[in-house]
N, C-alpha and C positions, 0 to 999 in steps of 0.2 A: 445466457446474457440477460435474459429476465430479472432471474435471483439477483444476478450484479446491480442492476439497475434500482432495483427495488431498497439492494442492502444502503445503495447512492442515495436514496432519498427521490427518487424519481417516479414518479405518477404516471398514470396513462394519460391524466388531464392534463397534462404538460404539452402534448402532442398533439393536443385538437388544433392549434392555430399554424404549425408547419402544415397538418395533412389535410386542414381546411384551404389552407392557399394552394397548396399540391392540387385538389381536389379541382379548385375554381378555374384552377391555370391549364386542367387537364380539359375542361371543358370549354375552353379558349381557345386550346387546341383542336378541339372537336369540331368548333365552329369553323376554325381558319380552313381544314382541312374540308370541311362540308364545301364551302364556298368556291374552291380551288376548281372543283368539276366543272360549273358551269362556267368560269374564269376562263380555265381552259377548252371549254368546249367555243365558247366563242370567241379566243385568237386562232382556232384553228377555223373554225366559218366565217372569221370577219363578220357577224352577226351576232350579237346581244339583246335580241328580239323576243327569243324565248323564252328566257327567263319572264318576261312581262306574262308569256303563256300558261307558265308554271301555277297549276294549283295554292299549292303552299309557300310560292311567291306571293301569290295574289292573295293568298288569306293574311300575307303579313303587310302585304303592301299598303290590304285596307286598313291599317291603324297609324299610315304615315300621311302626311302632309301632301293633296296629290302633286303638289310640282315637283315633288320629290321623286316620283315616278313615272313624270308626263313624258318622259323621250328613253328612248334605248341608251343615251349617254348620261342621260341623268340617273338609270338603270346601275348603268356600268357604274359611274364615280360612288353610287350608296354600298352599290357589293363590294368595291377596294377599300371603301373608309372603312366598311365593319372589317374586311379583311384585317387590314392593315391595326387598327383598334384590335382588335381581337389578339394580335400577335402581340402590340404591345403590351396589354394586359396579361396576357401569357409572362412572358418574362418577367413583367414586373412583379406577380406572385410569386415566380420563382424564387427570385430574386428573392422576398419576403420570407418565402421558405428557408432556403438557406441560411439568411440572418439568425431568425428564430432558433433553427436547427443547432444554429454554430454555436448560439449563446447559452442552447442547453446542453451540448453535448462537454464545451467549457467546467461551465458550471456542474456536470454532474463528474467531470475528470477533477474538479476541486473537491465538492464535498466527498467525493473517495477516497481521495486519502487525506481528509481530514476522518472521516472514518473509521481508514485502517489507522492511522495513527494512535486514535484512538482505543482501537481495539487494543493496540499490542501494548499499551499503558495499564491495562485491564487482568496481561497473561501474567501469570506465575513468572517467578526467577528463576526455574527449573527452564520451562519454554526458552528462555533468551539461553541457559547455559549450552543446552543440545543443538540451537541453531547460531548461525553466522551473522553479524552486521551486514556484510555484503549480501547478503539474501536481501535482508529487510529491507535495506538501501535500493535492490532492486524491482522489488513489489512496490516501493510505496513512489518510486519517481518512474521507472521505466515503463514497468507491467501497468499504471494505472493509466497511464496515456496512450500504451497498443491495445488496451481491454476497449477504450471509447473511443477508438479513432474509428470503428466503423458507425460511426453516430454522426461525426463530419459529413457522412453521405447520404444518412438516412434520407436529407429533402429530395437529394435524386430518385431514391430508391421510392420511396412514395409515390413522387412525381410520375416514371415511368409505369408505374403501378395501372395510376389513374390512366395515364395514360394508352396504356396496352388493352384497359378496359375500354376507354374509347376508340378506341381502334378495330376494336374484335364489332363494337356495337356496331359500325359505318362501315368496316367491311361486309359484314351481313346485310346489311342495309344495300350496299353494289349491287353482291351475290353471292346468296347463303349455298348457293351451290359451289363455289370456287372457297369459300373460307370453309367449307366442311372436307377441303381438300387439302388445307392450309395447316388449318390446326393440330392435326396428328403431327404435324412437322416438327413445330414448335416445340410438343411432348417427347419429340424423341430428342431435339436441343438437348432438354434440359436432363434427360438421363444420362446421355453424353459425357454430360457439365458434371453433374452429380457426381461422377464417378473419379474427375479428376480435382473435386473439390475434399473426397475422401481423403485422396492422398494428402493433401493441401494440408488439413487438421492433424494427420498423422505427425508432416513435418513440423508444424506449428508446435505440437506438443516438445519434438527435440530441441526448435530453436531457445522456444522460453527454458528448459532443462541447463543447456548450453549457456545461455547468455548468464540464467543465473549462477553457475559454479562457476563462470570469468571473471564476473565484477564480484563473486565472494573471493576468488583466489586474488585478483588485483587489489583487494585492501587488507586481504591478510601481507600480502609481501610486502607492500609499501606503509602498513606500520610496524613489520619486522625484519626494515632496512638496517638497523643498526645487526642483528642475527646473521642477516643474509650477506653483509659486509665482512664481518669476522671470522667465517667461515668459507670468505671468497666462493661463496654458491650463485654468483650474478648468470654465471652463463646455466648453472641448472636450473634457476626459477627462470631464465630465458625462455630456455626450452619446452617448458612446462608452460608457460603463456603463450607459446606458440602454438604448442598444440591444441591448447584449448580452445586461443583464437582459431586456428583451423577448422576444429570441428564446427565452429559458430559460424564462420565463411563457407563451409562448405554445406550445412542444412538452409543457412538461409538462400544460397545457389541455388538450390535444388526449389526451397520454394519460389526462387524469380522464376524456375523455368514453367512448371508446372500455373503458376499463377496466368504468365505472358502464352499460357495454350491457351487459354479461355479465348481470347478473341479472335486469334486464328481459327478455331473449331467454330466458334457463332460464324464467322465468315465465308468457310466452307461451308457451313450446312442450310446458309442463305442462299448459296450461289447454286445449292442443290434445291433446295426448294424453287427457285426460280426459275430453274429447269425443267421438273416436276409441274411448277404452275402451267408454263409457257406451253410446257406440253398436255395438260387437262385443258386447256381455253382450246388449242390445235382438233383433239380426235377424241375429247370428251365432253364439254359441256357446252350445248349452244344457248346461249344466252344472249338473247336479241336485244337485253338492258345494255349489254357489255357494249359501249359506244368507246370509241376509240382514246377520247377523252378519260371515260370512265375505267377504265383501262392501264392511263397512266398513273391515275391518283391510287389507283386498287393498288399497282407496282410499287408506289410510290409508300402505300403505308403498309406492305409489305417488307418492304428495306430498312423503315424505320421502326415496324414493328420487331424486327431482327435485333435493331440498334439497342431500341429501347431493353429487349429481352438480353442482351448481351451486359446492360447496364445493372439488371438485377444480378444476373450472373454474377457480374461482378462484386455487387454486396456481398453476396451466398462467400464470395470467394475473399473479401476482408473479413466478414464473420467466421471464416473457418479461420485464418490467419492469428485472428485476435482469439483465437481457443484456448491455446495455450496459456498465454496471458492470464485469461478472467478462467482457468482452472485453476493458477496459482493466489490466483487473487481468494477465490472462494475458500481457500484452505483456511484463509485469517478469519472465515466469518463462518466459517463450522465453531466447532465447541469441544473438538475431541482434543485432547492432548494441551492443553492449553493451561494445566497443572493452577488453575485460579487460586486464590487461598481466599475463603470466605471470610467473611467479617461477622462480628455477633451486632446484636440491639443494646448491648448495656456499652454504657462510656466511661469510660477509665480516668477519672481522678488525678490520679499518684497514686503510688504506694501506698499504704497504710501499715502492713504487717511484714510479708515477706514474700518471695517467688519461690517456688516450692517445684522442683523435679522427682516427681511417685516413679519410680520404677518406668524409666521412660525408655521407648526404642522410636528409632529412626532410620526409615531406609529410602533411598532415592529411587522414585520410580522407575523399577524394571532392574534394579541395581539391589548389591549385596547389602545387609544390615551395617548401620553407620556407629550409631550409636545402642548399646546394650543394657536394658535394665541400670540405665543410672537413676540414682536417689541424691540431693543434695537440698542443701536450702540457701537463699541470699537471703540473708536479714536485713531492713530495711536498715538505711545511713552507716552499714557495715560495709567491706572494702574485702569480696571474696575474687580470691585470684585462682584460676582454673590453670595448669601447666599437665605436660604431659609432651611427648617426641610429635615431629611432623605427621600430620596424617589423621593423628588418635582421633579424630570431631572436637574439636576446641573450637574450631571457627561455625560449624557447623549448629552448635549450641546458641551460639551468637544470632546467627542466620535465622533460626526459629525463634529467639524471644524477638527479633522484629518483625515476624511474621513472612519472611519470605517465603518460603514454605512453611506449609501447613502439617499438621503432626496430629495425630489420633487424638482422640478425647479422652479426659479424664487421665492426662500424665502429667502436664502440665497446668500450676495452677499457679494465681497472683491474688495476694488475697484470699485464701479457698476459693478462686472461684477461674473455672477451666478457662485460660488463653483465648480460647477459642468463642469465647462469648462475648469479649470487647469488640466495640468497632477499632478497623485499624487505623483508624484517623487519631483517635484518641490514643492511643496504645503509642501510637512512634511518636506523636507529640511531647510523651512524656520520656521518651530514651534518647538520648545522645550516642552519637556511634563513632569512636575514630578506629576506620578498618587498616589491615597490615597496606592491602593495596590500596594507593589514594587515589582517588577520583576527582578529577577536577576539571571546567568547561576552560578551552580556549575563550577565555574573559579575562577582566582584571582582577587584579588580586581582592579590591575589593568585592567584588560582587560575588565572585566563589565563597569570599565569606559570610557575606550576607547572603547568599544562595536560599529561596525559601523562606527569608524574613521580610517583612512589610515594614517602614518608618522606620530604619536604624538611623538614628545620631551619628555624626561623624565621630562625636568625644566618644560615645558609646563603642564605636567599634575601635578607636582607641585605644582605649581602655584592654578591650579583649587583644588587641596584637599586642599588648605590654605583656599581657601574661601567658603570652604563650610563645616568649620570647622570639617575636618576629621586628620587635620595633627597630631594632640595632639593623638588623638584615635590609631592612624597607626604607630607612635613612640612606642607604649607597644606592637606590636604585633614582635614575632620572625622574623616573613618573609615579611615583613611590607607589601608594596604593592602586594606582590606577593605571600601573604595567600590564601588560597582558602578559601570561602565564604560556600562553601556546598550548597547543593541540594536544588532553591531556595532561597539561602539566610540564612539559617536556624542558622549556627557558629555565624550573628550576630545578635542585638537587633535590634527594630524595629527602633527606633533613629539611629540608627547606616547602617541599611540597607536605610531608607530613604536618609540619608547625602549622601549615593554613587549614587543615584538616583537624589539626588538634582546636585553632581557632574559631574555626566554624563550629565545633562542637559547645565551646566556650560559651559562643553567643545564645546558642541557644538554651543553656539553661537549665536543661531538663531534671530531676530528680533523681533518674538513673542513668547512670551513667556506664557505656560499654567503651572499653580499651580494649582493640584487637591488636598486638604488640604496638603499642602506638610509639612505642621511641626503639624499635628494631633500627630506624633507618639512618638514629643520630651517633654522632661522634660522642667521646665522653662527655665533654665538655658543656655541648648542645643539651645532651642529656641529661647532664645534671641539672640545668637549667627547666627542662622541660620538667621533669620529677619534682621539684620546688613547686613548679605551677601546676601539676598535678594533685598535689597533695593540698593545696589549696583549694582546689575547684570540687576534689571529692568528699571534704571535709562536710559533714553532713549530708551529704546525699550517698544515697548505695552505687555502690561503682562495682561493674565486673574487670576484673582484668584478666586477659591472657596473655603470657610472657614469656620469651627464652632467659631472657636474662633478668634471671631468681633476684636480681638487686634491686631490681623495679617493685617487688613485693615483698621485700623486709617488713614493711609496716601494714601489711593485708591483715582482717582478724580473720578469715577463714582460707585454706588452700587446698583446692581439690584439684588432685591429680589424676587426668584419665589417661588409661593406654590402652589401647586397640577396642577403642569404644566403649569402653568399661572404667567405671571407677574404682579407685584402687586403693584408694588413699583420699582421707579428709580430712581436717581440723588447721591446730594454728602451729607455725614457722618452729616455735619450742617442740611442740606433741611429735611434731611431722619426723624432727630431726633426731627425738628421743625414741623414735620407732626403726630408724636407721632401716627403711626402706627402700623402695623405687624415689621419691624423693630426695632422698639422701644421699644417694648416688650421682643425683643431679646436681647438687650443690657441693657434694665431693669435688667433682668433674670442672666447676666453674669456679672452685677454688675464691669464696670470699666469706665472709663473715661479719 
């Protein structure tokens, strides 16, 4: 809980002003509870005399005003106003505690996940591949509010703190012979408690297990409702959210029961201790202090001394709850696994010469070799098109010249000079990306395309859906550019979501240019249109392309063909087809010319 707190941005200085008013309020109570003896001693003698008798009455009396002390009733009204004062002030620090408490415990539930947020903007695209949204979904709204919801309490927990401390003080102060009979009691509570707070952590670890693979499996099935429809699977993902729900109802059962013994055990073991006392005051200790009065207030903060000890229990017993939680939490803020791709000190330009592949390999952590000793070169404002069957690392090539993953030193170079020594701010500033799958935010058309960009011109962006034939498409829509798109992209067709993707690349600009099959998704028609605008936008600048359909790269000056991670094949459309290779089969196969 520490570590958590700390990674939250949380101080120990944070906590002087709840555990200073806990503190103040504790000894408010100390006072109320002092005063109560002789309160009580005198409705039971109808006599408020003695107190005037009282030593350390009289030593306080001499600092008051003597009419304040002149009678037994004037006696009596100064010892209920401080009562009564003393009680108010009790609560009203409490009360100050809690606020404080509430607005840090808030407050450190927000800057958490703006933290982990943060972090996971930090991990490698390896990290997001191996893990679920609905994990993350679950760590950064669910886990961060059960990891600090033992914080809500902490004012109590304090409070009872000070206050068990003042209680131990004033019971000894009665009789240190009865609280030396008291406190072994207390010690055996809390081993009791201990043992069912074990369990407690153990469950807590399976509920947070549990809850997270439900809401991972609840947003895998409900964005692959259209799957789960076609294949009429509704009553097996039924079933399967059933069960998962079950096991998620059936650990958290378990921790209500285990949680609701805690106060039945503090309650029995009071009811034992009182027994124990009743019977040390009977045939063990005579203590001629013990006045009948004195007796009942002893009783008195024995029961609340129970109360109070039952109160921390209870934290001990939300801290174990919330374990689970802030162990999932703590995984985002280690460092293992987390596949980073480091950034260099020098900053990338443009282009200048060319991108240069030495004898390159690539394998995905803990997984088989991807790519194999390729050598190739993009020449700068040249148009090299990569082909090769499903699988071969074509996308994968892509993947690493924008640095999503990181790739050994000295294979890859831009400029001679190793990938790996640009920063990556600089480095994607200068590539444009249209991938096979498109990504797109439930937003408007425009702002997916302006995604990223500061100050675009309305003519400006314009301009860019002219060319990349969306204007025609965006004239039949009601709110033309400022449709929403839906969840993903989903409102439009795959043509149609590509074209905003080819668009957004458009805007930006960049020098290099990557085409991950960027018109797989269009009709002919569409695509010939998009290839027009292609050919346009790559016209001086280097553009990679990778493509099934060999028609999109009739006019490439280089074509490098990988299969099964290995390069097999280079040069230009004439050379490739006069080699009557692996190429040429492929263009056999697609039959155009």
């Amino acid at each position: 809980m520490f570590v958590l707190l700390k990674n939250a941005g949380m101080k120990p200085i944070y906590f002087i002003i709840p555990g200073l008013f806990s503190a103040i309020a504790a000894g408010c109570e100390g006072i109320s509870v002092l005063l109560l003896v002789p309160i009580v001693q005198g409705l039971f003698n109808r006599d408020f005399s003695f107190i005037r008798q009282n030593d350390r009455a009289v030593q306080v009396f001499s600092h008051l005003p003597a009419s304040w002390t002149a009678t037994d009733q004037a006696v009596l009204v100064l010892v209920l106003c401080v009562f009564v004062l003393a009680v108010i002030l009790k609560n009203a620090l409490r009360y100050g505690s809690m606020v404080s408490m509430y607005f840090l415990a808030f407050r450190t539930s927000h800057h958490l996940r703006k933290q982990i947020f943060s972090r996971y903007l930090t991990f490698g695209k390896f990290f997001f591949d191996r893990s679920t949204i609905g994990h993350h979904h679950t760590v950064l709204t669910t886990f961060t509010e059960l990891a600090m919801y033992p914080l809500l309490g902490l004012d109590r927990y304090l409070s009872q703190i000070f206050s068990v401390i003042v209680y131990a003080i004033i019971m000894c102060t009665l009789s240190l012979q009865l609280t030396v009979f008291a406190i072994p009691l207390f010690i055996i509570l809390h081993c009791t408690v201990s043992l069912v707070l074990k369990k407690i952590r153990f469950i807590s670890t399976q509920i947070a297990h549990a809850s997270k693979t439900l809401q991972k499996k609840s947003i895998e099935i409900l964005t692959m409702i259209p799957v789960v429809l076609a294949h009429n699977a509704q009553s097996l993902e039924q079933e399967r959210y059933k069960k998962l729900s079950d096991q998620l109802s059936a650990a958290s059962f378990k921790s209500s029961i285990f949680s609701n013994m805690v106060n039945p055990i503090n309650e029995l073991e009071t009811l034992i201790a009182m027994i124990v006392l009743f019977s040390v005051i009977l045939f063990v200790v005579h203590d001629p202090h013990l006045t009948p009065s004195t007796m009942i207030v002893y009783f008195y903060l024995v029961m609340n001394s129970a109360v109070k000890f039952a109160t921390i229990t209870g934290f001990r017993s939300q801290i174990a709850n919330a374990s689970g939680p802030v162990t999932e939490i703590l995984t985002v803020f280690n460092n293992e696994e987390k596949f980073r791709v480091p950034g260099g000190a020098q900053s990338f330009t443009g282009l200048q010469k060319s991108i240069d592949f030495r004898h390159f390999h690539f394998a995905y952590p803990g997984s088989r070799e991807v790519l194999d000793d390729i050598s190739f070169s993009v020449e700068k404002t040249k148009m090299t098109a990569i082909v090769g069957s499903t699988g071969s690392g074509k996308t994968t090539l892509m993947s690493i010249l924008m640095r999503y993953y990181d790739c050994n030193p000295d294979m890859l170079f831009i400029d001679d000079t190793d990938i790996r020594q640009y920063t990556l701010e600089s480095l994607r500033s200068h590539i444009a990306l249209v991938s096979q799958d498109t990504l797109l935010f439930n937003d408007t058309i425009a702002n997916n395309i302006t995604y990223g960009f500061k100050n675009i011109t309305r003519k400006h962006l314009q301009t860019v859906v002219e060319e990349a034939s969306l204007a025609e498409f965006i004239a039949t829509l009601p709110h033309g550019l400022d449709t929403i798109v839906g969840d993903r992209g989903l409102q439009l067709s795959g043509g149609e979501k590509q074209r905003v993707s080819i668009a957004r690349a458009l805007l930006k600009g960049a020098d290099i240019l990557m085409l991950d099959e960027a018109t797989s998704s269009l009709d002919s028609r569409t695509e010939a249109l998009i290839q027009t605008a292609i050919d346009k936008v790559t016209r001086g600048k280097t553009s990679i392309v990778i493509a099934h359909r060999l028609s999109t790269i009739k006019h490439a000056d280089k074509i490098v063909v990988i299969e099964h991670g290995k390069c097999v094949e280079q040069g230009s459309l004439e050379e490739l087809l006069a080699l009557k290779g692996v190429f040429y089969s492929y263009w056999e196969a697609q039959k155009f010319s």
